[in-house]
C-alpha positions as CSV (number, residue, x, y, z in Angstrom):
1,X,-5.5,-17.4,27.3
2,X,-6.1,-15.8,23.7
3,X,-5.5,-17.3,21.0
4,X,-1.9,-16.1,19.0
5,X,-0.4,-16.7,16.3
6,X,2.9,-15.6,15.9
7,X,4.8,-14.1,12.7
8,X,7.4,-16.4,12.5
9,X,5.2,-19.5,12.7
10,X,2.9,-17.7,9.8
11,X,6.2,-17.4,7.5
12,X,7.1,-20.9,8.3
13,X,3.9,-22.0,7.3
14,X,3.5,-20.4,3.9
15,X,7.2,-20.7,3.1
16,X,7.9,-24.5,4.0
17,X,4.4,-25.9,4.3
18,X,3.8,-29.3,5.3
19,X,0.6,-30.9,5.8
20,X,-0.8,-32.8,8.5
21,X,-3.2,-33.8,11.4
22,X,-2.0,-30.2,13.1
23,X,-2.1,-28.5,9.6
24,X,-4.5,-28.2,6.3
25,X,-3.9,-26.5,3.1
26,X,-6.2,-25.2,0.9
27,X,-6.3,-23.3,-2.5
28,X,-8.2,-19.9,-2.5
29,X,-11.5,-19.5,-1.3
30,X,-13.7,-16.3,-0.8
31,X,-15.3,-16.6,2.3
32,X,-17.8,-14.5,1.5
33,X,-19.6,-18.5,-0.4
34,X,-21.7,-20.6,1.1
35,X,-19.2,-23.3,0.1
36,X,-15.8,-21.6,1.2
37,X,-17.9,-20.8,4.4
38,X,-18.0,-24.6,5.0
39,X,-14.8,-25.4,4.5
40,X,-13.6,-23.0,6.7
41,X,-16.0,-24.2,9.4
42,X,-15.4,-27.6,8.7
43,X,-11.9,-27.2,9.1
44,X,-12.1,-25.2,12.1
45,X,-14.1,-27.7,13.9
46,X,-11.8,-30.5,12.6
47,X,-8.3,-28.9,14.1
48,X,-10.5,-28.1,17.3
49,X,-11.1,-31.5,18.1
50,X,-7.7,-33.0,17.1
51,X,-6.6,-30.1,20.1
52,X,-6.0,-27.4,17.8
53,X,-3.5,-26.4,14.6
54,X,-3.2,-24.3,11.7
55,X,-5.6,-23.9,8.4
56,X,-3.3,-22.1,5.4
57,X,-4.8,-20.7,2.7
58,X,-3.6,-20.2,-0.8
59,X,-1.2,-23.0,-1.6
60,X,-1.9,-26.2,-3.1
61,X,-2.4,-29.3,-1.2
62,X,-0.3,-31.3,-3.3
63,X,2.3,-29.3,-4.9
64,X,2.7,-26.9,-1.9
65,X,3.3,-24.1,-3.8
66,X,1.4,-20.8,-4.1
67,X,-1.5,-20.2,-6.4
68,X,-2.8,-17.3,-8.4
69,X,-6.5,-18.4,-9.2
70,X,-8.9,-17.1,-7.0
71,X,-6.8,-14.9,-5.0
72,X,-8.9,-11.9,-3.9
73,X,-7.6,-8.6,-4.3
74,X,-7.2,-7.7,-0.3
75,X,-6.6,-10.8,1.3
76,X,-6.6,-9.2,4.9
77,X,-9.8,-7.8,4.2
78,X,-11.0,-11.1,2.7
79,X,-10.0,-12.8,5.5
80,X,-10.5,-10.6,8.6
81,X,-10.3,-11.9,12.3
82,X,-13.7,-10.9,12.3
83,X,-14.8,-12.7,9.4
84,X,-13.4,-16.1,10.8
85,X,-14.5,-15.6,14.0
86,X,-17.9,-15.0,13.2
87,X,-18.1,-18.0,10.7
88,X,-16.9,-20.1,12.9
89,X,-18.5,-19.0,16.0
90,X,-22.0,-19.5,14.2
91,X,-21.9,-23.2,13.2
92,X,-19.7,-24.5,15.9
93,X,-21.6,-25.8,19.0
94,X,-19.0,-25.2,21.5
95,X,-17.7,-21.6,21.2
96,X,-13.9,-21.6,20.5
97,X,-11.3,-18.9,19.7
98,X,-9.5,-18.8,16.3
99,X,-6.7,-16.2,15.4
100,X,-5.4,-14.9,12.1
101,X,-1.9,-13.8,10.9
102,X,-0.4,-13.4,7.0
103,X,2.8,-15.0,6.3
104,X,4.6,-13.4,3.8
105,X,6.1,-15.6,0.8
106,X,7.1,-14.0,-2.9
107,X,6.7,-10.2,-1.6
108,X,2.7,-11.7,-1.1
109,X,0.4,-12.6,1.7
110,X,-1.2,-16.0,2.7
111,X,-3.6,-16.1,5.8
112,X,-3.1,-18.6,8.2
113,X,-6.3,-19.7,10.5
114,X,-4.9,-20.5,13.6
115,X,-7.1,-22.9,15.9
116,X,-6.4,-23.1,19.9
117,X,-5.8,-26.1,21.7
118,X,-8.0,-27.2,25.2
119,X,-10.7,-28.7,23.7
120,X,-13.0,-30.8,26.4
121,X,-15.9,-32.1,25.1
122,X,-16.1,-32.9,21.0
123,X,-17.1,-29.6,19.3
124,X,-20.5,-30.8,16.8
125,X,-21.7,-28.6,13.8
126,X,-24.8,-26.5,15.5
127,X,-26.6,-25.8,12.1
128,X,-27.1,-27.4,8.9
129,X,-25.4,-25.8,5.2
130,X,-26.7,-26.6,1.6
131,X,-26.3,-25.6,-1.4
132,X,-28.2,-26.3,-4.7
133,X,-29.4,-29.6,-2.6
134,X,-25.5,-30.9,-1.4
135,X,-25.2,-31.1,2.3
136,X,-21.8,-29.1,3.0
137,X,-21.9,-29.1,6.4
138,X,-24.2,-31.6,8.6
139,X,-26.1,-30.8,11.6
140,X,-24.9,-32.8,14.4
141,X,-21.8,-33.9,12.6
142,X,-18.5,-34.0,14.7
143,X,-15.5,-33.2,12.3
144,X,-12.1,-34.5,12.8
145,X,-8.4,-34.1,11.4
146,X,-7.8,-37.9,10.4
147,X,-6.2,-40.0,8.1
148,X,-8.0,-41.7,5.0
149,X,-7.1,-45.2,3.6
150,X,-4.5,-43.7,2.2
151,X,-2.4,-42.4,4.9
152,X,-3.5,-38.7,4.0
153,X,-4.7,-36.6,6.6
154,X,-8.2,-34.8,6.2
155,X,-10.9,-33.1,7.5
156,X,-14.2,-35.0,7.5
157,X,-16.8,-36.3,9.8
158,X,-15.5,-38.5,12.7
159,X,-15.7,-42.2,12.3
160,X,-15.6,-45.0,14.7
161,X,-12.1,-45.5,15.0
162,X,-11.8,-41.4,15.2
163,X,-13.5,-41.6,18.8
164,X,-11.0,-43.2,21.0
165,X,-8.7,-40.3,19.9
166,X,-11.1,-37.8,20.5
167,X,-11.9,-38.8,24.0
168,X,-8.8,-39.1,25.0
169,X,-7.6,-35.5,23.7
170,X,-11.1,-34.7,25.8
171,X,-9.8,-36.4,29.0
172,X,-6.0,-35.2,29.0
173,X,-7.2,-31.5,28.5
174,X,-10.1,-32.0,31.7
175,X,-7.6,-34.2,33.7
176,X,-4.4,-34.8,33.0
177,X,-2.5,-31.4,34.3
178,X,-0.1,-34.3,36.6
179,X,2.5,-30.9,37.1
180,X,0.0,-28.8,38.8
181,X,-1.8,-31.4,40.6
182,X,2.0,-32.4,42.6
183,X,2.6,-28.7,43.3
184,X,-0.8,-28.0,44.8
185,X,-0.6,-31.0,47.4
186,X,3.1,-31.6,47.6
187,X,4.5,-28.0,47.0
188,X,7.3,-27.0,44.7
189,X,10.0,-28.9,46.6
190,X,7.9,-31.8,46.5
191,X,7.7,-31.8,42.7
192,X,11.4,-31.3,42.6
193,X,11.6,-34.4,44.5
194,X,9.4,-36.2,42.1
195,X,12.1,-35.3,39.7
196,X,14.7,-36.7,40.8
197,X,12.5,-39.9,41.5
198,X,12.3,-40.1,37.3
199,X,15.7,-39.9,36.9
200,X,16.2,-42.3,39.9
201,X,14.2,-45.0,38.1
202,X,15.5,-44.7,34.4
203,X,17.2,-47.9,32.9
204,X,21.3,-47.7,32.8
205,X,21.5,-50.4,30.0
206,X,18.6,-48.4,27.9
207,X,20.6,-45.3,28.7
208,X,23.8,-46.2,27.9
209,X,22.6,-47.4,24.2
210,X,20.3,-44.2,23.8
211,X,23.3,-42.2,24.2
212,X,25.4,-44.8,22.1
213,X,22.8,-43.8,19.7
214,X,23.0,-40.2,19.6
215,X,26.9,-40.5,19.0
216,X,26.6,-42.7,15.9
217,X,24.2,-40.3,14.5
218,X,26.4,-37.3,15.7
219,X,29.3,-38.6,13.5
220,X,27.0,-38.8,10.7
221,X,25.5,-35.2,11.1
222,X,29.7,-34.0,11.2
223,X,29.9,-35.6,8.0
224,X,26.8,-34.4,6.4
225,X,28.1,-31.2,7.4
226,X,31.0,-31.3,5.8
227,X,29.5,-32.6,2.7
228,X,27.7,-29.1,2.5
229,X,30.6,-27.4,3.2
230,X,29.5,-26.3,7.0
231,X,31.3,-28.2,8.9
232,X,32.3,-24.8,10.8
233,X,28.9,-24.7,12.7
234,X,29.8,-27.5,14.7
235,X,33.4,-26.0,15.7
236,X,32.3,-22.4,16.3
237,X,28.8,-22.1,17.2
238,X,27.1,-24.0,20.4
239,X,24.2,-26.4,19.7
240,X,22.6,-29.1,21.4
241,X,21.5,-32.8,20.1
242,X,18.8,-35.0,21.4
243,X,18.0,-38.7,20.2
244,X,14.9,-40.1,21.1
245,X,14.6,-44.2,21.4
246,X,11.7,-46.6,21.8
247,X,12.3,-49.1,23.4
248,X,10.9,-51.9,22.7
249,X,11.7,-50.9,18.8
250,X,9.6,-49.9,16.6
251,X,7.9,-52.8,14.0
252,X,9.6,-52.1,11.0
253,X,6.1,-52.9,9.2
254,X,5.4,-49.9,6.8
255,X,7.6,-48.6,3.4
256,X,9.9,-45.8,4.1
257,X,7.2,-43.5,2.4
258,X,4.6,-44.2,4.7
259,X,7.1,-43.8,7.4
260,X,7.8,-40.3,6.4
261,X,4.6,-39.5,6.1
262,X,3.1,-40.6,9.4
263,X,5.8,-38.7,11.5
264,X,5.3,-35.5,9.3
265,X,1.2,-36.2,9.8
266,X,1.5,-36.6,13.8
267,X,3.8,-33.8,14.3
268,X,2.1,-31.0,16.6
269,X,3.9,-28.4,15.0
270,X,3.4,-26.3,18.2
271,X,6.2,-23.6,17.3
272,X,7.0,-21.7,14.2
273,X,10.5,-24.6,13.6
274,X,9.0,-27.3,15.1
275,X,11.9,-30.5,16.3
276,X,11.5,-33.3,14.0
277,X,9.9,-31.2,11.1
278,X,9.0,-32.9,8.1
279,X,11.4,-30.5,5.2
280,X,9.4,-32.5,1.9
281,X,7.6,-29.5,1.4
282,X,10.7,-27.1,1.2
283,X,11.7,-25.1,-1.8
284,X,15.5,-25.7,-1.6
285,X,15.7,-29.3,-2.5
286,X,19.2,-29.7,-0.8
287,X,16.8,-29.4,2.4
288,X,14.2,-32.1,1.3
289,X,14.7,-35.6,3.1
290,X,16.8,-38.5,1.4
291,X,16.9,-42.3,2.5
292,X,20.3,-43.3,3.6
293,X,20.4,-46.6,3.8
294,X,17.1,-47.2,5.0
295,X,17.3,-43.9,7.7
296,X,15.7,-41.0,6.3
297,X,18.0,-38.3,6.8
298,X,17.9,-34.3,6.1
299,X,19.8,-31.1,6.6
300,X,18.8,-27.9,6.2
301,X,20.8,-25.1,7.0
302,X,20.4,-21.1,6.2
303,X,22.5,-19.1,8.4
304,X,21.6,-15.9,6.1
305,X,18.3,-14.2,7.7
306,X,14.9,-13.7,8.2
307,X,12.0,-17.0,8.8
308,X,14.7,-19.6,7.3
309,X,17.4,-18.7,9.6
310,X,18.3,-22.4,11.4
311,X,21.0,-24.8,10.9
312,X,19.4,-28.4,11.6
313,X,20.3,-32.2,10.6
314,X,17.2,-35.1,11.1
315,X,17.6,-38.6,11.0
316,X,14.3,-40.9,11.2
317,X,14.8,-44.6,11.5
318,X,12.1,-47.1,11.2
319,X,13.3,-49.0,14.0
320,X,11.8,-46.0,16.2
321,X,15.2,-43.8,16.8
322,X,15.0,-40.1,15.9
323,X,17.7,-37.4,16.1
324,X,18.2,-34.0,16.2
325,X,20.4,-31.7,16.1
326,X,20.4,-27.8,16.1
327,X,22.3,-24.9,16.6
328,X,21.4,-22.6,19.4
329,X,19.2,-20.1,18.5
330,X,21.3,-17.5,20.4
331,X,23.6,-18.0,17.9
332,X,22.1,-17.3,14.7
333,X,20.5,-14.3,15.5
334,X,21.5,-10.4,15.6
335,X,20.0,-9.5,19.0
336,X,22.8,-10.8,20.7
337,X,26.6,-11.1,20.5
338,X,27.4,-15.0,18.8
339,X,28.6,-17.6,21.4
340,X,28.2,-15.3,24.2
341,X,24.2,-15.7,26.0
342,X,22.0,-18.7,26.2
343,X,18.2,-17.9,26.8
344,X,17.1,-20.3,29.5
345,X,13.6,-20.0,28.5
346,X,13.8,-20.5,24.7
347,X,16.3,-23.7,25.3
348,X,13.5,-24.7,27.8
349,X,10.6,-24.3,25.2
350,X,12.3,-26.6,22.9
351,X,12.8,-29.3,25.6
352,X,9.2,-29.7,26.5
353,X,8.2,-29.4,22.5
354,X,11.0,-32.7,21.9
355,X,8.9,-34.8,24.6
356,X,5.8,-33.2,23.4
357,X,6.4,-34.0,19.8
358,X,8.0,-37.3,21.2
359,X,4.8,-38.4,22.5
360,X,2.8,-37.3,19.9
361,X,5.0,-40.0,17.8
362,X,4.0,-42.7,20.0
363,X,0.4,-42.2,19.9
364,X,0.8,-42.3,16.1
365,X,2.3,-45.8,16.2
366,X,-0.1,-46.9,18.7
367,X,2.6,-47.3,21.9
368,X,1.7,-47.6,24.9
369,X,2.7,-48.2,28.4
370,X,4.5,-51.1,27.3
371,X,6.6,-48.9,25.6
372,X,9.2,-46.8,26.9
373,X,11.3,-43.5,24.6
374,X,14.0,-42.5,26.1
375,X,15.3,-39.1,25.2
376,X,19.1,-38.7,25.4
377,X,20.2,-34.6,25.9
378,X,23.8,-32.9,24.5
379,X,24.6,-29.4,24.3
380,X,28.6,-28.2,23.1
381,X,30.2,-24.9,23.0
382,X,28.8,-23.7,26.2
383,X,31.5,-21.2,27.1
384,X,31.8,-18.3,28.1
385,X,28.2,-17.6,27.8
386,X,26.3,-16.1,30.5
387,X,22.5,-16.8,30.6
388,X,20.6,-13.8,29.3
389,X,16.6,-13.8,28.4
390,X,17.1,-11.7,25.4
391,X,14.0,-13.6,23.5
392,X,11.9,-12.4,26.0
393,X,12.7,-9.9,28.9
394,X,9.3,-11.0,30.6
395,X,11.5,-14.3,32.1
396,X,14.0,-12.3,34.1
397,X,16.9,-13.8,35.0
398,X,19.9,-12.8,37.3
399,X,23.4,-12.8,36.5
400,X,24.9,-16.0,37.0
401,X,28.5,-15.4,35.5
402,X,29.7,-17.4,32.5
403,X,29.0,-21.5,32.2
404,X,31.1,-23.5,33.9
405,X,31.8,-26.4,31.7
406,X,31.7,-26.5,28.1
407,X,29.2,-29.2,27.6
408,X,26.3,-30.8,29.5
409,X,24.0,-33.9,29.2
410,X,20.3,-34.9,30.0
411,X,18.7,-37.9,30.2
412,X,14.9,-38.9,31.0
413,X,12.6,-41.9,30.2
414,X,9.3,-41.8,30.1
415,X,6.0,-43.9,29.4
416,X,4.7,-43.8,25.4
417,X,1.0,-43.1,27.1
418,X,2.6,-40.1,29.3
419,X,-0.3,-36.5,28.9
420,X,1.7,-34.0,27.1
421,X,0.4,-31.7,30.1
422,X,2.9,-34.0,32.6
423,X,6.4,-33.3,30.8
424,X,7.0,-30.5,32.9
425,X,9.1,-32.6,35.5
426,X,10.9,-34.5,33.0
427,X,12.2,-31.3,31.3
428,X,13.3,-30.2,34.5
429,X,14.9,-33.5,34.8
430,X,16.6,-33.6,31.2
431,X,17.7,-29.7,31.9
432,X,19.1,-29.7,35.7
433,X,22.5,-30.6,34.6
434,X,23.0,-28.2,32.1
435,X,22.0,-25.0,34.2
436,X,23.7,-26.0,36.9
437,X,26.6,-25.2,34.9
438,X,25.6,-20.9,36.1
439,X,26.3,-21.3,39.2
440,X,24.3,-24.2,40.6
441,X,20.9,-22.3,39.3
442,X,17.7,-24.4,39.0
443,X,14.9,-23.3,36.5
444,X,11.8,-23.1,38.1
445,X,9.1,-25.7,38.0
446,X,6.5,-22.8,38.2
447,X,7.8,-21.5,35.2
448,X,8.1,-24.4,33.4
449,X,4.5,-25.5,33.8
450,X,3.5,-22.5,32.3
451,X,5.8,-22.3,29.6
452,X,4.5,-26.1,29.3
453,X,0.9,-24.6,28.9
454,X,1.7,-21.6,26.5
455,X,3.6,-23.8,24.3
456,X,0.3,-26.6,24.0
457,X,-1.7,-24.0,23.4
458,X,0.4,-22.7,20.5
459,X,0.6,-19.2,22.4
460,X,4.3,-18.4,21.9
């Protein structure tokens, strides 16, 4: 599958930029130097092996925002697919795809490098770069998107605590595809089976305090809402909530900062409004992240148009409880009538990115199969819409008449060392009960697998 990068995730790059393991930012660089060549390679090679992510050019690393010096006069030309491809293709031992798009911020264009996922075996530098005697880019040398002493991530040669990450990115992308492997030898109704097996075998006490959870933090997002003066988008738009829990807790052993930072460092970022984003970086301070009493907490909303269009509220606690909630897409766009569709497939996309991004949590505070997250599923103002794949006509979908109830839960648990490339049956899981509401339907586990592998892959 070619590598893609789509519009929307270019904008959201360039306009509310956030860096991470997922993501770099540099300043302006002309690729046609020996020493913008290496950091382009270097880069490349780095988000590779940390299974793929983004490189944006032309903002500043700390302040975020755009800079003038050094911009070239055509930055597509500049910064050309084949260009990239080429520069990356010749100091790269393991050939790899990259893809290139411009997202558009102050009427100008920044490129964004984007780098595919499925990396299985560490990609090393084939040749050696100098210049004026400086090593830039050493032979041999396996790059890696890690954090430095101080919690910031960076690209730079692996080092021995970098390797039990890369092997195990390695491993999960060779063997850890749990989805296909039960559909193969036990068929499809088999891995239906094995879903209701994981709900079968969650925890009622855990359950019943993950969803006390996501109420609490409900009646704070109705009166942050109301604080902004929005409190209309809960009443008359649909939406859906999730809270994730670990259980045990988190260790409550680093400052709020360093909290912040880690979960906006470990996030994927695998779509272009990733759940759980990290808003530090955004130009409307009103958006930005404040600690309330002790949680971190953020709401951004911008109903208006274009990239910024979403209506979100985050809350990050230390103790290892995260919440979300978000209006439905279908309702903040003008391809369809509001409160009248819901697009299976795009409600199913953010699903498996919560458990993705979920998990991607975990491994950055080290849990592991001692460790359980529970993820606890809401959506409101379900009627009278019908289900309608208006985001994509490719997933067809019959007419199932209008929802039968207004509101629907989920519920899964699974294990902190779960592959991202096994979530497929626990989003069927967390999902069943809400499209039952059409009629009894049941969203395919075919199609979720391989929504499941476009959406690790970045390819939306």
């Amino acid at each position: 599958m070619a590598v893609q990068i789509s519009q929307e995730t270019a904008d959201r790059l360039v306009n509310a930029p956030s860096e991470g393991l997922n993501v770099e930012i540099k300043r302006w660089i002309d690729p046609a130097h020996d020493a913008a060549v290496a950091k382009i390679a270097i880069a490349c090679m780095a988000l590779r092996n940390r299974n793929g992510g983004y490189m944006v050019i032309g903002l500043d690393d700390e302040t975020l925002e755009p800079v003038q010096e050094g911009r070239p006069d055509d930055v597509r030309a500049s910064f050309h697919l084949d260009i990239v491809q080429q520069i990356v293709s010749k100091y790269a031992s393991v050939p790899f795809e990259v893809a290139v798009g411009f997202g558009a911020r102050d009427n100008q264009e920044f490129p964004v490098i984007a780098v595919g996922s499925g990396v299985r075996s560490p990609v090393a530098a084939s040749k050696e770069l100098t210049l004026a005697g400086k090593t830039l880019i050493r032979k041999d040398a396996v790059y890696f998107r890690t954090l430095n002493a101080s919690g910031i991530p960076s690209s730079s040669a692996a080092r021995h605590s970098d390797w039990a990450d890369i092997v195990d990115i390695c491993f999960e992308n060779r063997e850890a595809d749990i989805g296909r492997f039960l559909r193969r030898h036990l068929g499809v109704e088999g891995a239906g089976a094995f879903s209701e097996l994981l709900q079968g075998k969650s925890n009622p006490a855990l359950r019943e305090r993950t969803f006390e959870a996501a109420d609490k933090n409900l009646q704070r997002m109705s009166e942050a809402l109301a604080a902004r003066g929005r409190g209309e988008l809960q009443a008359e738009r649909g939406s859906w909530n999730v809270l994730l829990k670990f259980d045990p807790p988190l260790p409550q052993d680093s400052s709020a900062k360093d909290f912040l930072r880690i979960i906006g460092s470990a996030n994927p970022q695998y779509t272009g409004w990733p759940a759980w984003l990290d808003s530090s970086g955004f130009r409307n301070k009103s958006d930005c992240p404040v600690l309330i009493d002790k949680v971190w907490e953020a709401t951004v909303i911008d109903t208006g148009s274009g990239w910024g269009r979403h209506a979100d509220f985050y809350r990050y606690d230390r103790n290892g409880e995260f919440f979300l909630w978000r209006v439905l897409e279908d309702d903040l766009t003008d391809k369809v009538e509001l409160g009248k569709y819901l697009d299976p497939g795009l409600m199913m996309y953010r699903v498996l990115e919560v458990l993705a991004v979920g998990l991607a949590f975990s491994k950055a505070f080290d849990r592991g199969e001692e460790t359980t997250l529970a993820f606890a599923f809401r959506w409101s103002n379900l009627q009278p819409r019908q289900l309608d794949s208006w985001a994509d006509r490719s997933r067809y979908v019959s007419s199932r008449g209008i929802a039968m109830g207004n509101s629907a839960d989920g519920y899964v648990e699974m294990s902190a060392d779960t592959p991202p490339e096994a979530i497929a049956s626990y989003a069927y899981a967390a999902t069943r009960d809400l499209f039952e509401l059409w009629d009894g339907w049941q969203y395919p586990m075919k199609a979720i697998e391989q929504q499941l592998e476009r959406l690790l892959k970045r390819n939306l």
